[in-house]
DOSE-708687 format. One record per residue (C-alpha): residue in one letter; x negated, y, z. Coordinates in steps of 0.2 Angstrom, whole numbers, padded with zeros to 4 digits, always signed. Layout:
N
aXYZ/...
This chain:
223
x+0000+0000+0000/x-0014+0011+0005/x-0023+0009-0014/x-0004+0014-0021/x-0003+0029-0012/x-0017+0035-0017/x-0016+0033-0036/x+0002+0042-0034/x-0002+0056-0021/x-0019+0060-0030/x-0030+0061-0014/x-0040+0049-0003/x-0029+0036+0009/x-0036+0029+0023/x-0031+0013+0030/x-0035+0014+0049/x-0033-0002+0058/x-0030+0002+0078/x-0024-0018+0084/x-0021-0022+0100/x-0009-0016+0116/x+0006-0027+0103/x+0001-0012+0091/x+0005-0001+0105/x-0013+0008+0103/x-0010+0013+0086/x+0007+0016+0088/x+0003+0029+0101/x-0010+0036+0092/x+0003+0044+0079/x+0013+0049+0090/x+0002+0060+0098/x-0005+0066+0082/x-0005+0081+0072/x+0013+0085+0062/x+0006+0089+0046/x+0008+0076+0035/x-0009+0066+0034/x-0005+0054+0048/x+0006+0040+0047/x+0010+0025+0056/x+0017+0006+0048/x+0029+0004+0061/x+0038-0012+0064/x+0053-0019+0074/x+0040-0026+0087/x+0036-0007+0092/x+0053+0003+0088/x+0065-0009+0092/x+0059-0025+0103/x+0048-0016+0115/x+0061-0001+0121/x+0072-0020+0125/x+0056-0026+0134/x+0046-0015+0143/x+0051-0003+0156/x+0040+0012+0151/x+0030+0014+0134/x+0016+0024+0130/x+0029+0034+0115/x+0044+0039+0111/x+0051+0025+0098/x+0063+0038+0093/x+0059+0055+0100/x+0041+0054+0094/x+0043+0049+0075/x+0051+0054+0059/x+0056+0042+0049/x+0052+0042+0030/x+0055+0024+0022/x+0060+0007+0025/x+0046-0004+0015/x+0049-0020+0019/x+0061-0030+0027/x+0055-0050+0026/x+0059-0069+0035/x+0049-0076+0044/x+0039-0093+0039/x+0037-0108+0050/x+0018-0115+0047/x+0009-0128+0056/x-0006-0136+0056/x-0009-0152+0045/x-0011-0163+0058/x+0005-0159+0067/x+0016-0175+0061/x+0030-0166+0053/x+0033-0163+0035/x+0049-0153+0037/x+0060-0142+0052/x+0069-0160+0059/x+0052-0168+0061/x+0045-0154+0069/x+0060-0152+0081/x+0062-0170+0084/x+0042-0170+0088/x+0044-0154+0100/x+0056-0162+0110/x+0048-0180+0111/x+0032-0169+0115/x+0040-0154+0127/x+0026-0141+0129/x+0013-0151+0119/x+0014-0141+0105/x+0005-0121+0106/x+0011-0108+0095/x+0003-0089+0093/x+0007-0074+0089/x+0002-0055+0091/x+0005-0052+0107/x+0021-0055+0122/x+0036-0046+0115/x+0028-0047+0097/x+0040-0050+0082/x+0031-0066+0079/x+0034-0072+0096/x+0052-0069+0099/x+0055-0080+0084/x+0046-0093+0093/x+0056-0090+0104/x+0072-0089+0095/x+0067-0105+0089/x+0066-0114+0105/x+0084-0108+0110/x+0092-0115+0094/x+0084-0132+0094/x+0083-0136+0110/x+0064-0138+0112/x+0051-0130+0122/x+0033-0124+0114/x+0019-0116+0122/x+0018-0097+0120/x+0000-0093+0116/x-0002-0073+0114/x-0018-0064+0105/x-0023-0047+0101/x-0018-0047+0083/x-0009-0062+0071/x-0024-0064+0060/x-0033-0071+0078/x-0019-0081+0079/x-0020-0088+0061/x-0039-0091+0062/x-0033-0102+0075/x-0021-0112+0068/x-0031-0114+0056/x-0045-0120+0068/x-0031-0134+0077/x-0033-0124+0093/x-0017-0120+0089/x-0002-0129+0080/x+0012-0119+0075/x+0013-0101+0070/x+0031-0089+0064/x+0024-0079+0054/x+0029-0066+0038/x+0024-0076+0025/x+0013-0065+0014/x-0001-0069+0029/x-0001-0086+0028/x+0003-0090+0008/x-0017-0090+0003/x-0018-0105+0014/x-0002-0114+0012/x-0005-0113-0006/x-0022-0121-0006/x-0014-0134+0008/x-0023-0129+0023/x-0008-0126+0032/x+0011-0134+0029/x+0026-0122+0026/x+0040-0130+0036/x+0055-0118+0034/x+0060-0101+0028/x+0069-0090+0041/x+0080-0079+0030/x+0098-0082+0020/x+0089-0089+0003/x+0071-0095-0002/x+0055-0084-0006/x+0048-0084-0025/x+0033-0083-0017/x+0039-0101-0010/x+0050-0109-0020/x+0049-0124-0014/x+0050-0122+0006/x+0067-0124+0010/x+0076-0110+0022/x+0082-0116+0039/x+0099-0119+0036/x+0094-0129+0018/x+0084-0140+0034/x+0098-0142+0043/x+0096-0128+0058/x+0109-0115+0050/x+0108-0105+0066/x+0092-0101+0067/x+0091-0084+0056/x+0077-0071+0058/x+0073-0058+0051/x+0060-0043+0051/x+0058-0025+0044/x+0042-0014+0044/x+0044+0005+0038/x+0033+0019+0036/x+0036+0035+0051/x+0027+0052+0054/x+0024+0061+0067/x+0041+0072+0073/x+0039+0089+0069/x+0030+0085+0053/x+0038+0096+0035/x+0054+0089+0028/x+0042+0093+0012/x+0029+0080+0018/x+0041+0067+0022/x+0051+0068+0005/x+0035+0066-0005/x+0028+0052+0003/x+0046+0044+0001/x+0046+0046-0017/x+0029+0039-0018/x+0030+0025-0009/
Protein backbone atom coordinates (compact mmCIF):
# COMPACT_ATOMS: atom_id res chain seq x y z
CA UNK A 1 0.00 0.00 0.00
CA UNK A 2 2.73 2.23 1.04
CA UNK A 3 4.53 1.78 -2.86
CA UNK A 4 0.90 2.83 -4.12
CA UNK A 5 0.56 5.81 -2.31
CA UNK A 6 3.47 6.99 -3.46
CA UNK A 7 3.11 6.58 -7.16
CA UNK A 8 -0.32 8.40 -6.72
CA UNK A 9 0.41 11.13 -4.15
CA UNK A 10 3.83 11.95 -5.97
CA UNK A 11 5.92 12.12 -2.79
CA UNK A 12 8.08 9.74 -0.61
CA UNK A 13 5.77 7.20 1.77
CA UNK A 14 7.28 5.76 4.60
CA UNK A 15 6.27 2.64 6.07
CA UNK A 16 7.08 2.79 9.71
CA UNK A 17 6.65 -0.48 11.63
CA UNK A 18 5.92 0.31 15.52
CA UNK A 19 4.87 -3.50 16.90
CA UNK A 20 4.15 -4.33 19.95
CA UNK A 21 1.86 -3.26 23.13
CA UNK A 22 -1.12 -5.31 20.70
CA UNK A 23 -0.18 -2.48 18.27
CA UNK A 24 -1.07 -0.23 20.98
CA UNK A 25 2.53 1.58 20.70
CA UNK A 26 2.02 2.54 17.20
CA UNK A 27 -1.48 3.26 17.59
CA UNK A 28 -0.62 5.77 20.29
CA UNK A 29 2.03 7.27 18.41
CA UNK A 30 -0.57 8.83 15.80
CA UNK A 31 -2.64 9.73 18.06
CA UNK A 32 -0.36 12.04 19.53
CA UNK A 33 0.92 13.11 16.33
CA UNK A 34 0.97 16.19 14.34
CA UNK A 35 -2.68 16.97 12.37
CA UNK A 36 -1.12 17.85 9.23
CA UNK A 37 -1.69 15.14 6.96
CA UNK A 38 1.73 13.26 6.83
CA UNK A 39 0.93 10.81 9.51
CA UNK A 40 -1.16 8.02 9.40
CA UNK A 41 -1.98 4.97 11.24
CA UNK A 42 -3.36 1.22 9.51
CA UNK A 43 -5.88 0.82 12.30
CA UNK A 44 -7.67 -2.47 12.83
CA UNK A 45 -10.56 -3.85 14.75
CA UNK A 46 -8.09 -5.13 17.41
CA UNK A 47 -7.22 -1.42 18.42
CA UNK A 48 -10.55 0.51 17.62
CA UNK A 49 -13.08 -1.71 18.37
CA UNK A 50 -11.80 -5.03 20.56
CA UNK A 51 -9.51 -3.10 22.93
CA UNK A 52 -12.22 -0.25 24.16
CA UNK A 53 -14.42 -3.91 25.09
CA UNK A 54 -11.20 -5.19 26.88
CA UNK A 55 -9.27 -2.93 28.51
CA UNK A 56 -10.30 -0.55 31.17
CA UNK A 57 -7.97 2.34 30.22
CA UNK A 58 -6.08 2.81 26.76
CA UNK A 59 -3.11 4.82 26.04
CA UNK A 60 -5.72 6.79 23.06
CA UNK A 61 -8.84 7.74 22.19
CA UNK A 62 -10.21 5.01 19.54
CA UNK A 63 -12.62 7.63 18.65
CA UNK A 64 -11.74 11.00 20.07
CA UNK A 65 -8.27 10.72 18.86
CA UNK A 66 -8.57 9.82 15.07
CA UNK A 67 -10.24 10.88 11.73
CA UNK A 68 -11.24 8.43 9.83
CA UNK A 69 -10.33 8.42 6.02
CA UNK A 70 -11.01 4.79 4.50
CA UNK A 71 -11.91 1.36 5.08
CA UNK A 72 -9.26 -0.86 2.98
CA UNK A 73 -9.76 -3.92 3.84
CA UNK A 74 -12.18 -6.07 5.34
CA UNK A 75 -11.07 -9.99 5.18
CA UNK A 76 -11.87 -13.76 7.00
CA UNK A 77 -9.70 -15.18 8.86
CA UNK A 78 -7.88 -18.53 7.77
CA UNK A 79 -7.41 -21.57 10.05
CA UNK A 80 -3.57 -23.10 9.38
CA UNK A 81 -1.84 -25.56 11.27
CA UNK A 82 1.25 -27.26 11.12
CA UNK A 83 1.83 -30.35 8.94
CA UNK A 84 2.17 -32.68 11.68
CA UNK A 85 -0.97 -31.86 13.36
CA UNK A 86 -3.13 -35.08 12.18
CA UNK A 87 -6.03 -33.12 10.59
CA UNK A 88 -6.52 -32.58 7.09
CA UNK A 89 -9.83 -30.69 7.34
CA UNK A 90 -12.06 -28.47 10.39
CA UNK A 91 -13.72 -32.05 11.70
CA UNK A 92 -10.48 -33.66 12.13
CA UNK A 93 -9.06 -30.86 13.78
CA UNK A 94 -11.99 -30.47 16.29
CA UNK A 95 -12.35 -33.95 16.73
CA UNK A 96 -8.32 -34.01 17.56
CA UNK A 97 -8.79 -30.74 20.02
CA UNK A 98 -11.14 -32.47 21.93
CA UNK A 99 -9.63 -35.96 22.27
CA UNK A 100 -6.32 -33.88 23.06
CA UNK A 101 -7.95 -30.84 25.37
CA UNK A 102 -5.24 -28.23 25.80
CA UNK A 103 -2.68 -30.25 23.86
CA UNK A 104 -2.84 -28.19 20.97
CA UNK A 105 -0.90 -24.22 21.25
CA UNK A 106 -2.18 -21.56 19.09
CA UNK A 107 -0.67 -17.85 18.64
CA UNK A 108 -1.42 -14.70 17.80
CA UNK A 109 -0.41 -11.05 18.19
CA UNK A 110 -0.97 -10.46 21.47
CA UNK A 111 -4.21 -10.98 24.33
CA UNK A 112 -7.22 -9.14 22.94
CA UNK A 113 -5.60 -9.48 19.36
CA UNK A 114 -7.98 -9.90 16.49
CA UNK A 115 -6.12 -13.30 15.81
CA UNK A 116 -6.88 -14.32 19.24
CA UNK A 117 -10.36 -13.79 19.86
CA UNK A 118 -11.01 -15.93 16.71
CA UNK A 119 -9.13 -18.64 18.69
CA UNK A 120 -11.11 -17.98 20.74
CA UNK A 121 -14.43 -17.75 19.00
CA UNK A 122 -13.42 -20.94 17.76
CA UNK A 123 -13.25 -22.73 20.96
CA UNK A 124 -16.77 -21.68 22.04
CA UNK A 125 -18.45 -22.92 18.77
CA UNK A 126 -16.80 -26.33 18.83
CA UNK A 127 -16.64 -27.23 22.08
CA UNK A 128 -12.71 -27.68 22.31
CA UNK A 129 -10.23 -26.08 24.43
CA UNK A 130 -6.53 -24.87 22.88
CA UNK A 131 -3.82 -23.18 24.40
CA UNK A 132 -3.57 -19.35 23.99
CA UNK A 133 0.09 -18.53 23.20
CA UNK A 134 0.37 -14.58 22.72
CA UNK A 135 3.60 -12.73 20.97
CA UNK A 136 4.63 -9.42 20.21
CA UNK A 137 3.59 -9.46 16.59
CA UNK A 138 1.77 -12.41 14.26
CA UNK A 139 4.73 -12.72 11.99
CA UNK A 140 6.62 -14.15 15.69
CA UNK A 141 3.84 -16.29 15.79
CA UNK A 142 4.05 -17.63 12.14
CA UNK A 143 7.82 -18.25 12.36
CA UNK A 144 6.69 -20.41 15.00
CA UNK A 145 4.29 -22.45 13.62
CA UNK A 146 6.15 -22.85 11.21
CA UNK A 147 9.09 -24.10 13.58
CA UNK A 148 6.25 -26.77 15.42
CA UNK A 149 6.58 -24.84 18.52
CA UNK A 150 3.37 -23.95 17.72
CA UNK A 151 0.32 -25.90 16.06
CA UNK A 152 -2.36 -23.83 14.91
CA UNK A 153 -2.52 -20.28 13.99
CA UNK A 154 -6.12 -17.80 12.73
CA UNK A 155 -4.79 -15.80 10.74
CA UNK A 156 -5.80 -13.28 7.57
CA UNK A 157 -4.81 -15.27 4.91
CA UNK A 158 -2.54 -12.99 2.74
CA UNK A 159 0.24 -13.78 5.87
CA UNK A 160 0.22 -17.19 5.54
CA UNK A 161 -0.67 -18.04 1.66
CA UNK A 162 3.34 -18.05 0.53
CA UNK A 163 3.63 -21.07 2.83
CA UNK A 164 0.30 -22.71 2.40
CA UNK A 165 1.02 -22.53 -1.27
CA UNK A 166 4.46 -24.16 -1.12
CA UNK A 167 2.72 -26.83 1.54
CA UNK A 168 4.65 -25.77 4.70
CA UNK A 169 1.64 -25.23 6.41
CA UNK A 170 -2.13 -26.75 5.88
CA UNK A 171 -5.19 -24.37 5.23
CA UNK A 172 -8.03 -25.92 7.16
CA UNK A 173 -10.95 -23.58 6.86
CA UNK A 174 -11.99 -20.13 5.61
CA UNK A 175 -13.82 -17.95 8.27
CA UNK A 176 -16.10 -15.87 5.91
CA UNK A 177 -19.55 -16.46 3.93
CA UNK A 178 -17.76 -17.74 0.52
CA UNK A 179 -14.21 -18.97 -0.38
CA UNK A 180 -11.01 -16.85 -1.23
CA UNK A 181 -9.63 -16.83 -4.96
CA UNK A 182 -6.53 -16.64 -3.38
CA UNK A 183 -7.74 -20.22 -1.99
CA UNK A 184 -9.95 -21.71 -3.99
CA UNK A 185 -9.75 -24.88 -2.78
CA UNK A 186 -10.01 -24.34 1.22
CA UNK A 187 -13.49 -24.89 2.04
CA UNK A 188 -15.27 -22.06 4.48
CA UNK A 189 -16.34 -23.19 7.84
CA UNK A 190 -19.89 -23.84 7.22
CA UNK A 191 -18.89 -25.78 3.69
CA UNK A 192 -16.71 -28.05 6.87
CA UNK A 193 -19.66 -28.47 8.64
CA UNK A 194 -19.30 -25.60 11.53
CA UNK A 195 -21.73 -23.04 10.08
CA UNK A 196 -21.55 -21.08 13.18
CA UNK A 197 -18.32 -20.20 13.31
CA UNK A 198 -18.18 -16.87 11.27
CA UNK A 199 -15.34 -14.22 11.69
CA UNK A 200 -14.60 -11.60 10.19
CA UNK A 201 -11.95 -8.69 10.28
CA UNK A 202 -11.67 -4.93 8.83
CA UNK A 203 -8.42 -2.83 8.78
CA UNK A 204 -8.74 0.97 7.61
CA UNK A 205 -6.66 3.85 7.12
CA UNK A 206 -7.21 6.96 10.16
CA UNK A 207 -5.39 10.45 10.90
CA UNK A 208 -4.84 12.19 13.49
CA UNK A 209 -8.24 14.36 14.60
CA UNK A 210 -7.88 17.85 13.81
CA UNK A 211 -6.02 16.94 10.66
CA UNK A 212 -7.52 19.17 7.05
CA UNK A 213 -10.73 17.89 5.63
CA UNK A 214 -8.47 18.57 2.41
CA UNK A 215 -5.79 16.10 3.59
CA UNK A 216 -8.16 13.34 4.44
CA UNK A 217 -10.14 13.63 1.01
CA UNK A 218 -6.94 13.29 -0.95
CA UNK A 219 -5.55 10.41 0.59
CA UNK A 220 -9.23 8.81 0.22
CA UNK A 221 -9.15 9.20 -3.40
CA UNK A 222 -5.74 7.87 -3.65
CA UNK A 223 -6.06 4.96 -1.80
Amino acid sequence: MGDKLQGRLNQSVIVENRPGGNAFIGTEYVAKAPADGYTLLLAGMTTHAAAPALYKKLPYDPVKDFAPITNVIDSPIVVVVHPDVPANNLKELVAYAKANPGKLNYGSAGVGNTLHLAGEVFQSVTGTRLTHVPYKGASQALGDLMGGRIQVMFDLPQTPLPQIQAGRLKALAITGKERLAILPNVPTAAEAGFPDYRFATWIGLVAPAGTPAPSSRNCTRKS
